[in-house]
DOBA-204277 format. One record per residue (C-alpha): residue in one letter; x, y, z. Coordinates in steps of 0.2 Angstrom, whole numbers, always signed. Example, Ala and Ser with C-alpha at 12.3 -4.5 7.8 and 13.67 -1.06 7.14 Angstrom:
% residues 2
{resn = A X = +62 Y = -22 Z = +39} $
{resn = S X = +68 Y = -5 Z = +36} $
END
This chain:
% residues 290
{resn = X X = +271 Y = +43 Z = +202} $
{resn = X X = +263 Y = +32 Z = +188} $
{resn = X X = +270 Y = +31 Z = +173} $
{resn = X X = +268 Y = +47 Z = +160} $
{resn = X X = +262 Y = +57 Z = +175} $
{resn = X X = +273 Y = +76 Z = +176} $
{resn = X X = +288 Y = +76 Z = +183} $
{resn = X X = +287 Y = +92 Z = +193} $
{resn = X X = +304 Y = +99 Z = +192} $
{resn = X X = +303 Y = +98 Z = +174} $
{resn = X X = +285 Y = +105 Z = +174} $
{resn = X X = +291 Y = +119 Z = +183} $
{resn = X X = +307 Y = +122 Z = +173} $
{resn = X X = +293 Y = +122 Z = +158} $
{resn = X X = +280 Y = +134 Z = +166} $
{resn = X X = +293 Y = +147 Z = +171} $
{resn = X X = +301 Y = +146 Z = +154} $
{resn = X X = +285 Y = +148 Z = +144} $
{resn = X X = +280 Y = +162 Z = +155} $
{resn = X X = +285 Y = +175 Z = +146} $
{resn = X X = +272 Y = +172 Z = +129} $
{resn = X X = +262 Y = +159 Z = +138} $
{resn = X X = +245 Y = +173 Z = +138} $
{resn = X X = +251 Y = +177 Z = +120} $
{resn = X X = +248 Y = +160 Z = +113} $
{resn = X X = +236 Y = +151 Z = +128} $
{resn = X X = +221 Y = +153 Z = +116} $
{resn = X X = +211 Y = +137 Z = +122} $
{resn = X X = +217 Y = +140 Z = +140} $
{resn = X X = +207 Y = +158 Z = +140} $
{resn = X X = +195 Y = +147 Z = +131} $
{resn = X X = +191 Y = +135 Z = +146} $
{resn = X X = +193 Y = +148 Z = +158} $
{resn = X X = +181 Y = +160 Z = +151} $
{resn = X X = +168 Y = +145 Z = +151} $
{resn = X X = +171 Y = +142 Z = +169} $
{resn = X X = +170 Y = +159 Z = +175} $
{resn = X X = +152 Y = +158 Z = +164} $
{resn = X X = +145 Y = +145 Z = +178} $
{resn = X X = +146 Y = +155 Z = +194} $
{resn = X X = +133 Y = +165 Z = +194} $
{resn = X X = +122 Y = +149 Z = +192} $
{resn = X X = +129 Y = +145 Z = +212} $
{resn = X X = +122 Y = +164 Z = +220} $
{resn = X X = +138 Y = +162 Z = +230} $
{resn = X X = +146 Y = +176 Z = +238} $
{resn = X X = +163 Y = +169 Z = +244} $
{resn = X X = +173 Y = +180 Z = +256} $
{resn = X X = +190 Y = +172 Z = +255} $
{resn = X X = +195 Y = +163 Z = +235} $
{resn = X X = +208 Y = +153 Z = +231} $
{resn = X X = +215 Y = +151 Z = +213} $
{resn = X X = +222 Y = +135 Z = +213} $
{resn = X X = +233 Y = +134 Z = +197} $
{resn = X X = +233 Y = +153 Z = +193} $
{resn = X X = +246 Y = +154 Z = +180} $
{resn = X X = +248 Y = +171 Z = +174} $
{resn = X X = +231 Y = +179 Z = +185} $
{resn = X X = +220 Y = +178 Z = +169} $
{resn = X X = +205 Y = +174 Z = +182} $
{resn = X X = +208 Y = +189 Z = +195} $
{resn = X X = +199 Y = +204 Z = +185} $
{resn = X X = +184 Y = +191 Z = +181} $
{resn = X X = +184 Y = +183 Z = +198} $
{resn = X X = +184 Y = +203 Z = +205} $
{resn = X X = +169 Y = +210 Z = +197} $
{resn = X X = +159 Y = +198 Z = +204} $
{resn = X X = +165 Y = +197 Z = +220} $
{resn = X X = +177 Y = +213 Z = +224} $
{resn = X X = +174 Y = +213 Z = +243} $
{resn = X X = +183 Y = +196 Z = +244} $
{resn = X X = +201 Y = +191 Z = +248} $
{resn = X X = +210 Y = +184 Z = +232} $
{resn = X X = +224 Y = +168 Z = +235} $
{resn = X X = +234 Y = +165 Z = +218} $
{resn = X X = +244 Y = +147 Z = +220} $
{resn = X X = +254 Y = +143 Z = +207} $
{resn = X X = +271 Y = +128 Z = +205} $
{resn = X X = +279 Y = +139 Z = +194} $
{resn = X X = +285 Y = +157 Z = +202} $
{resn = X X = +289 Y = +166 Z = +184} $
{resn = X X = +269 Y = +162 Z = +182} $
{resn = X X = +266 Y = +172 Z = +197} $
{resn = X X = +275 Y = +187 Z = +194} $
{resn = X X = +267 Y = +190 Z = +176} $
{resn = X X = +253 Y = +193 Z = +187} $
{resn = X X = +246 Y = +211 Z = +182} $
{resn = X X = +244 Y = +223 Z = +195} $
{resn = X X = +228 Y = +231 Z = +188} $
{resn = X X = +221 Y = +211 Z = +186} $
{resn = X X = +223 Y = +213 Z = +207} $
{resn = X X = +215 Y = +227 Z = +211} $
{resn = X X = +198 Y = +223 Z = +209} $
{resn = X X = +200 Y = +214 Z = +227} $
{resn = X X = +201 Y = +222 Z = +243} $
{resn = X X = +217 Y = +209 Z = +246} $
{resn = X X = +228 Y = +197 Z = +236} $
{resn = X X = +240 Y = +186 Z = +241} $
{resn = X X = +253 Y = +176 Z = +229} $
{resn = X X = +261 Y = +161 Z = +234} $
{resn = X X = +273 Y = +149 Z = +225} $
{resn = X X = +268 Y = +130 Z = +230} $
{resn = X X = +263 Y = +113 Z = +225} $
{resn = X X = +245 Y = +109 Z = +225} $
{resn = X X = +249 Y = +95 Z = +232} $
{resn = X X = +254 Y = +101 Z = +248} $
{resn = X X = +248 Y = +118 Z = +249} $
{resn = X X = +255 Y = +129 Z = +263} $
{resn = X X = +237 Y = +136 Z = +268} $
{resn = X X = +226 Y = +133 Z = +282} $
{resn = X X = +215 Y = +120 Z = +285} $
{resn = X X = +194 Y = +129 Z = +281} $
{resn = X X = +201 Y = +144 Z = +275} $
{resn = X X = +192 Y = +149 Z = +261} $
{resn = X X = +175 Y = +150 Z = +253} $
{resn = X X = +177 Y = +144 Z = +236} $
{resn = X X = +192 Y = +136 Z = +227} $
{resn = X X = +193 Y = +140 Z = +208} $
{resn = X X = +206 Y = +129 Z = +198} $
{resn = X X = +205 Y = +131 Z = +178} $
{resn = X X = +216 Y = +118 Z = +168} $
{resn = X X = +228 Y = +113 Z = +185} $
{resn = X X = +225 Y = +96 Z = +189} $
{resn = X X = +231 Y = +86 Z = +174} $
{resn = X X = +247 Y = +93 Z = +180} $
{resn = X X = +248 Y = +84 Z = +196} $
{resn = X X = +257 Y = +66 Z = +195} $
{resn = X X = +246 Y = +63 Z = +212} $
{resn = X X = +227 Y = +72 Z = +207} $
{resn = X X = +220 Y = +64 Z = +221} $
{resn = X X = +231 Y = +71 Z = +234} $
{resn = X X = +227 Y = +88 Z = +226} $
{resn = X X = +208 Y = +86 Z = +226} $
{resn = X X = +210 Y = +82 Z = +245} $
{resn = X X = +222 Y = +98 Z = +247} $
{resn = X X = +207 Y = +108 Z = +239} $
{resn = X X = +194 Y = +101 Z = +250} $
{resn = X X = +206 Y = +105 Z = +265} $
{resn = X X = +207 Y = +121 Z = +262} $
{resn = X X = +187 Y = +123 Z = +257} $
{resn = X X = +177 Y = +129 Z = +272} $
{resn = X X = +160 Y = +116 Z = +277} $
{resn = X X = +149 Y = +118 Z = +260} $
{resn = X X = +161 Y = +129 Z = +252} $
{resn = X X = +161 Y = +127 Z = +230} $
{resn = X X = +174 Y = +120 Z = +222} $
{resn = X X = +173 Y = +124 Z = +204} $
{resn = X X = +187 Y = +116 Z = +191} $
{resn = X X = +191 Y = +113 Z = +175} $
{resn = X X = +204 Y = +99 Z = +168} $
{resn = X X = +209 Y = +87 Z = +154} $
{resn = X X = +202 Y = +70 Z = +150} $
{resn = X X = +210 Y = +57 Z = +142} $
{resn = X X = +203 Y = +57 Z = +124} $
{resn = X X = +217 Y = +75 Z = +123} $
{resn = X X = +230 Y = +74 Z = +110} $
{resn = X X = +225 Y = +58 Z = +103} $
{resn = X X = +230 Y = +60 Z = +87} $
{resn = X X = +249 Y = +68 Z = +93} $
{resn = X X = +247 Y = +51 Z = +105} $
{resn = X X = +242 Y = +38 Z = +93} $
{resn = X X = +255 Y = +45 Z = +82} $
{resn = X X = +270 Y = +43 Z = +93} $
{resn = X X = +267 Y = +26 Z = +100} $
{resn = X X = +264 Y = +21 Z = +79} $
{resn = X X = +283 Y = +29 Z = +77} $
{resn = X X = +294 Y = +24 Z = +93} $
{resn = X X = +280 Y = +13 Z = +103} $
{resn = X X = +280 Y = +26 Z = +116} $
{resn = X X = +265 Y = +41 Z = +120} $
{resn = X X = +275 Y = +58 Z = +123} $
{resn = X X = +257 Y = +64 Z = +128} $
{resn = X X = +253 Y = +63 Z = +147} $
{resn = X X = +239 Y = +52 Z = +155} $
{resn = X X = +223 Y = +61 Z = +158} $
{resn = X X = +211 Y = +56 Z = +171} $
{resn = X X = +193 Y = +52 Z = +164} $
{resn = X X = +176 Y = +57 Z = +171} $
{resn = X X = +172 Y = +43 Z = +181} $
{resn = X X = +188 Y = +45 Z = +190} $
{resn = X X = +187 Y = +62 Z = +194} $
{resn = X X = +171 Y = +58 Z = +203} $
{resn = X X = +173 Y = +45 Z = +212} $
{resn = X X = +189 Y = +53 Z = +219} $
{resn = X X = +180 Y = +69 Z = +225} $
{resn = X X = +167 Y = +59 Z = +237} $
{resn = X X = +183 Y = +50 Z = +243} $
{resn = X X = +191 Y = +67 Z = +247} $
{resn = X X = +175 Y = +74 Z = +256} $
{resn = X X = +164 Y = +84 Z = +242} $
{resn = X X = +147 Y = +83 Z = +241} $
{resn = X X = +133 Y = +84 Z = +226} $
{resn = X X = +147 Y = +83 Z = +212} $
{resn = X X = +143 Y = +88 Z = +196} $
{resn = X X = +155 Y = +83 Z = +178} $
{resn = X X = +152 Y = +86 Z = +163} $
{resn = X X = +164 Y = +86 Z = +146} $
{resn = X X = +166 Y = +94 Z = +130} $
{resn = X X = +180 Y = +91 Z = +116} $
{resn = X X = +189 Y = +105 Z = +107} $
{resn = X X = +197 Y = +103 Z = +90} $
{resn = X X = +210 Y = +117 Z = +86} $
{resn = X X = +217 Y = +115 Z = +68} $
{resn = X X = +235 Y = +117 Z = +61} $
{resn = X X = +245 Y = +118 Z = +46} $
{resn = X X = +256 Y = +105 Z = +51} $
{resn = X X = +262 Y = +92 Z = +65} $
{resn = X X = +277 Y = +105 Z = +68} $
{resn = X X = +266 Y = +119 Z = +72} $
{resn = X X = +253 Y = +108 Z = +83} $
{resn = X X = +270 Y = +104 Z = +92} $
{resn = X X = +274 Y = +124 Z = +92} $
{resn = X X = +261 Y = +128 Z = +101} $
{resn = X X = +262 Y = +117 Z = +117} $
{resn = X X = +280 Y = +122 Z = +120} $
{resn = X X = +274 Y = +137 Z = +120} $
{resn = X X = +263 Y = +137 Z = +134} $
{resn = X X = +275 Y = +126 Z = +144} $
{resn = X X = +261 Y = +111 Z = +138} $
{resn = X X = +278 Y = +98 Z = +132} $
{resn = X X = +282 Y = +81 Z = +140} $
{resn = X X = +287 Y = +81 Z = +157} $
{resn = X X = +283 Y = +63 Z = +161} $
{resn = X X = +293 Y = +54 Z = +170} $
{resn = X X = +294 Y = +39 Z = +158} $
{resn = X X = +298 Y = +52 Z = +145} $
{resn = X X = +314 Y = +48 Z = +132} $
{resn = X X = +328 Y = +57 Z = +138} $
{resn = X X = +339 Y = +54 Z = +123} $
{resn = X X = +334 Y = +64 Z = +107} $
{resn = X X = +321 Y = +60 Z = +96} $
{resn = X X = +330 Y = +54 Z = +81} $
{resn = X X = +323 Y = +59 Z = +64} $
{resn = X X = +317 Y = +42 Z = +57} $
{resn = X X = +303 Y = +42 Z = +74} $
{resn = X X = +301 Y = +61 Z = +71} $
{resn = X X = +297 Y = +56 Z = +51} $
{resn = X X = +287 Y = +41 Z = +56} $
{resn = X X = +277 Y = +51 Z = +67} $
{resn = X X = +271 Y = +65 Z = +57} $
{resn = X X = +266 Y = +53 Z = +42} $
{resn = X X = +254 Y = +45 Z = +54} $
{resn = X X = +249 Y = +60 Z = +59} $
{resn = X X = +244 Y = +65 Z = +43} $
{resn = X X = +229 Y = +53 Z = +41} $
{resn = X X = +220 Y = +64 Z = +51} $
{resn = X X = +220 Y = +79 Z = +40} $
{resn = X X = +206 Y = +86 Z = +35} $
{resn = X X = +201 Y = +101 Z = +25} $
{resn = X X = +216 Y = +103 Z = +21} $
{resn = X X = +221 Y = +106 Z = +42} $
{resn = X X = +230 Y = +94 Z = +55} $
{resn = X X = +216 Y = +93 Z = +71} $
{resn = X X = +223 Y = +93 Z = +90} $
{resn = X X = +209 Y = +88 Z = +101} $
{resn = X X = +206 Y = +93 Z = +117} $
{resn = X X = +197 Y = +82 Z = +130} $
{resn = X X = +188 Y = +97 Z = +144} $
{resn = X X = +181 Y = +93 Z = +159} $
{resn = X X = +171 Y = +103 Z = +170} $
{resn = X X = +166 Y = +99 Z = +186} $
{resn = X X = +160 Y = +107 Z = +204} $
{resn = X X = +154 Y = +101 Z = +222} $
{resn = X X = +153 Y = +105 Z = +237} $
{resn = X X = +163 Y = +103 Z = +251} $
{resn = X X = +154 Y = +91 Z = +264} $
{resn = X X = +150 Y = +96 Z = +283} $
{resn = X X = +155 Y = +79 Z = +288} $
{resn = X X = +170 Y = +69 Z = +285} $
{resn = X X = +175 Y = +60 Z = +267} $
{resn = X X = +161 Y = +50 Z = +261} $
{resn = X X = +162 Y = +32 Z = +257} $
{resn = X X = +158 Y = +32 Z = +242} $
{resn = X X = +138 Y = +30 Z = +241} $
{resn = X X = +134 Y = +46 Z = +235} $
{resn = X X = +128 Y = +48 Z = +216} $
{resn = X X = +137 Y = +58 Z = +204} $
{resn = X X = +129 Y = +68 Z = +190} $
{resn = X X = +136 Y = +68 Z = +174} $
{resn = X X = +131 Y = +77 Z = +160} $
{resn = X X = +132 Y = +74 Z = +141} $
{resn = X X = +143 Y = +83 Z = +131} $
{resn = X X = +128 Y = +88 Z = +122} $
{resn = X X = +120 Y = +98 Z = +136} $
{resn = X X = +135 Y = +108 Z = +138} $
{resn = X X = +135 Y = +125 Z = +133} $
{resn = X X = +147 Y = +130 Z = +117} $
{resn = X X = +153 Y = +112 Z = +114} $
{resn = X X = +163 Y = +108 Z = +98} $
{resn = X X = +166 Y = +91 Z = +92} $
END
């Protein structure tokens, strides 16, 4: 586990604590996922087996049903409370569902056994991203889609920059960038990946409330490196004065690093490496916000 990567226990004590609200107050997590879903009718696809990798509360099922109802639905998720906020009525638009509680890092599912795997905002929670990216293309069939969404590093900064001004250390988790992410799929065994990345600038009164809002959705330090003593009020003082250089309009901004990727799971075995990746400019992405 590198350092200020999730501790997973903590991440699932987090998750299953913020289950109860999280749909209530995941405004930019709808966000991205209602991007996602945009893109796949671009692929003509018509999977018969999909697996939800990171499915939180099932906000995806009903979307992912209308445009494919005859399939089989998988819903994976670290944190069981997650799962069973899962609405009954989001389920019925498949002809079967299946729930199950695991890591995505060693996911309890056969090897080839689905047709696309749909992940929106999953892997920056994974202390080993690699591992899950070559879980994903374990479970994908021969040129079945993989279709994802993530955080890069350039999310938080502000709440980042601040901290380390005020105690020296991040309180915000490491991202993986976009060059990363790439490279790591041909190593897993996709094919013909495509990345591209927007940033999204949500807007507060105050540092408190920016804070409010991740523990809401489970979203708070669960690094490893994290400080396990409490913050005393000089660093939390210190931190919300350099915070404060960032206001604008009379609002505190959070950005959000998004990256949007999908590829192909390959016929053959992991590449090494010479394939091109495509990436696109955050300029040629639909809806982006700066």
């Amino acid at each position: 586990m590198s350092a200020g990567s999730p501790d997973k226990r903590v991440l699932m004590r987090n998750f299953n604590r913020a289950a109860a609200g999280y749909d209530q107050y995941a405004a930019l997590q709808m966000l991205v996922l209602e991007r996602l879903l945009e893109q796949l009718p671009v692929f003509r696809v018509q999977p018969g087996t999909i697996l939800d990798a990171g499915s939180g509360t099932g906000r995806a099922a009903k979307p992912l049903g209308r445009l494919y109802p005859r399939a089989t639905l998988v819903q994976l998720d670290i944190a069981e409370a997650m799962l069973k906020k899962t609405e009954k009525t989001r389920l019925r638009w498949f002809s079967k569902t299946r729930r199950v509680c695991a890591d995505a890092e060693a996911m309890p599912l056969a090897d080839a056994a689905f047709d696309m795997v749909f992940s929106s905002l999953m892997l920056q929670w994974c202390p080993r991203a690699g591992v899950a990216l070559a879980e994903c293309a374990r479970a994908l069939r021969p040129e079945g889609l993989f279709l994802f969404a993530t955080m890069g590093p350039l999310t938080l900064f502000e709440l980042r920059e601040s901290w380390q001004q005020a105690d020296g250390q991040a309180h915000v988790h490491s991202f993986a960038d976009i060059h990363w992410l790439g490279d790591e799929l041909v190593r897993c065994g996709f094919t013909q990946p495509v990345l591209e990345s927007e940033r999204v600038m949500l807007t507060y009164p105050d540092v408190r409330a920016v804070m409010l809002d991740l523990r809401r959705i489970g979203a708070v330090n669960s690094g490893s490196d994290r400080r396990r003593a409490l913050t005393g009020k000089n660093r939390y003082r210190r931190c919300l004065e350099h915070y404060e250089q960032f206001r604008a309009g009379g609002r505190l901004p959070a950005t959000f690093e998004i990256i949007y990727g999908h590829a192909w799971r390959s016929r053959q075995s992991p590449a090494n490496g010479s394939q091109v990746m495509r990436f696109v400019s955050p300029e040629h992405l639909k809806g982006a916000s700066e």
